[in-house]
matplotlib code that plots the C-alpha trace (Angstrom):
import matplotlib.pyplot as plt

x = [0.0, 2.8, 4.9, 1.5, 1.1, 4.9, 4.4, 1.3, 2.2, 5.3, 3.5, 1.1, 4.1, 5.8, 2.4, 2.1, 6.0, 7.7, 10.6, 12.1, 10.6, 12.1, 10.7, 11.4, 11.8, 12.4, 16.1, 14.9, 18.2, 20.4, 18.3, 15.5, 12.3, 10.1, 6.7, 4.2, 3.9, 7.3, 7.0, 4.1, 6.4, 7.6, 10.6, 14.1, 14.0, 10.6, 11.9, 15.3, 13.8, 11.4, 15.1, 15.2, 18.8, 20.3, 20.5, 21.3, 20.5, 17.7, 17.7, 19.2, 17.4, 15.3, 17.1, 16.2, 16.0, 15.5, 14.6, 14.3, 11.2, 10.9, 7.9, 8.9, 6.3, 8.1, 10.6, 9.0, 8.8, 8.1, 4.6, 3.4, 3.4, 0.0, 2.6, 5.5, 3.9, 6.6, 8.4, 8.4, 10.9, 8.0, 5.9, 6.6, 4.5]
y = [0.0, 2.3, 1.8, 2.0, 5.4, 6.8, 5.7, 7.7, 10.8, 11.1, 10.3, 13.4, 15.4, 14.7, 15.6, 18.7, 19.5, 17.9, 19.4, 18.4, 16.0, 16.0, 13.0, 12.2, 8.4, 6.7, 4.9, 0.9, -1.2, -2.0, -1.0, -2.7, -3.2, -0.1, 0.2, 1.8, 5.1, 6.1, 4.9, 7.6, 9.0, 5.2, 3.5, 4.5, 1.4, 2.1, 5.8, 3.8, 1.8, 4.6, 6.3, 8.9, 9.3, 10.2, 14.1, 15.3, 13.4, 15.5, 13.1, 10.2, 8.0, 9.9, 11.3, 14.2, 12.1, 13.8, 12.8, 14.8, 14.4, 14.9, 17.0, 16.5, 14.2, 13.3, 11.3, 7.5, 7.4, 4.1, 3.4, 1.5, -2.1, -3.9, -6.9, -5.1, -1.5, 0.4, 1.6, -1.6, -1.7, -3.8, -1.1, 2.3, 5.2]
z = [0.0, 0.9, -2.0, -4.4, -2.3, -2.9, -6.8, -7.4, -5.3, -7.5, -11.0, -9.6, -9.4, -12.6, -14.5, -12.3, -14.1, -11.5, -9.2, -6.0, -3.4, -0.1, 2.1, 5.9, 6.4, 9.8, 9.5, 10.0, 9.3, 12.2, 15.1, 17.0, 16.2, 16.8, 17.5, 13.9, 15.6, 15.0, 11.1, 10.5, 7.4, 6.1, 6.2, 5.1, 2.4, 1.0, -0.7, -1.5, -3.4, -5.4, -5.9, -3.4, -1.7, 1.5, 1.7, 5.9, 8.9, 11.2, 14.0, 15.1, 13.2, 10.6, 7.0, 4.5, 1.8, -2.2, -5.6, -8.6, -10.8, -14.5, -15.4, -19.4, -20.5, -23.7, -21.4, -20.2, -17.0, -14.9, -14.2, -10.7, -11.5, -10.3, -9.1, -7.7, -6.6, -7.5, -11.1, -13.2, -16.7, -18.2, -17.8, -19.5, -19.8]

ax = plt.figure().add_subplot(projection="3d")
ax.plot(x, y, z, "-o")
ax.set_aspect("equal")
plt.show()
């Protein structure tokens, strides 16, 4: 659901003439387990994985993290895939 989420959001962006998307993950690798409440804004992984990188570090466990979108809709762009829910090579748009 959360990756479905991430994909759309950015596909409204690049049709809106995309730009820069800051996002504000919780840090999940090598740490214990945490209870939902402190994942409100996703995990780290989950916006790694939609191509977003590591930009400064605002806590001790939480990351500024920062993808550039296209908003030139001449250039394909990855479409959410109904079996993995994120951008899928098989399924250009």
């Amino acid at each position: 659901m959360a990756r479905a989420g991430v994909a759309a959001a950015l596909a409204a962006i690049a049709d809106a003439g995309g730009g820069l998307v800051e996002a504000y993950p919780e840090q999940v690798a090598d740490r214990d387990r945490q209870r939902g409440a402190y994942l409100h804004t996703g995990p780290q992984t989950l916006f790694e994985e939609s191509g977003f990188v590591r930009d400064r570090r605002i806590a001790k466990w939480r990351w500024v993290m920062r993808l550039r979108v296209s908003g030139d809709l001449l250039e394909p762009r990855l479409a959410p895939c109904r079996a993995c829910y994120q951008g899928c090579a098989k399924h250009q748009v």
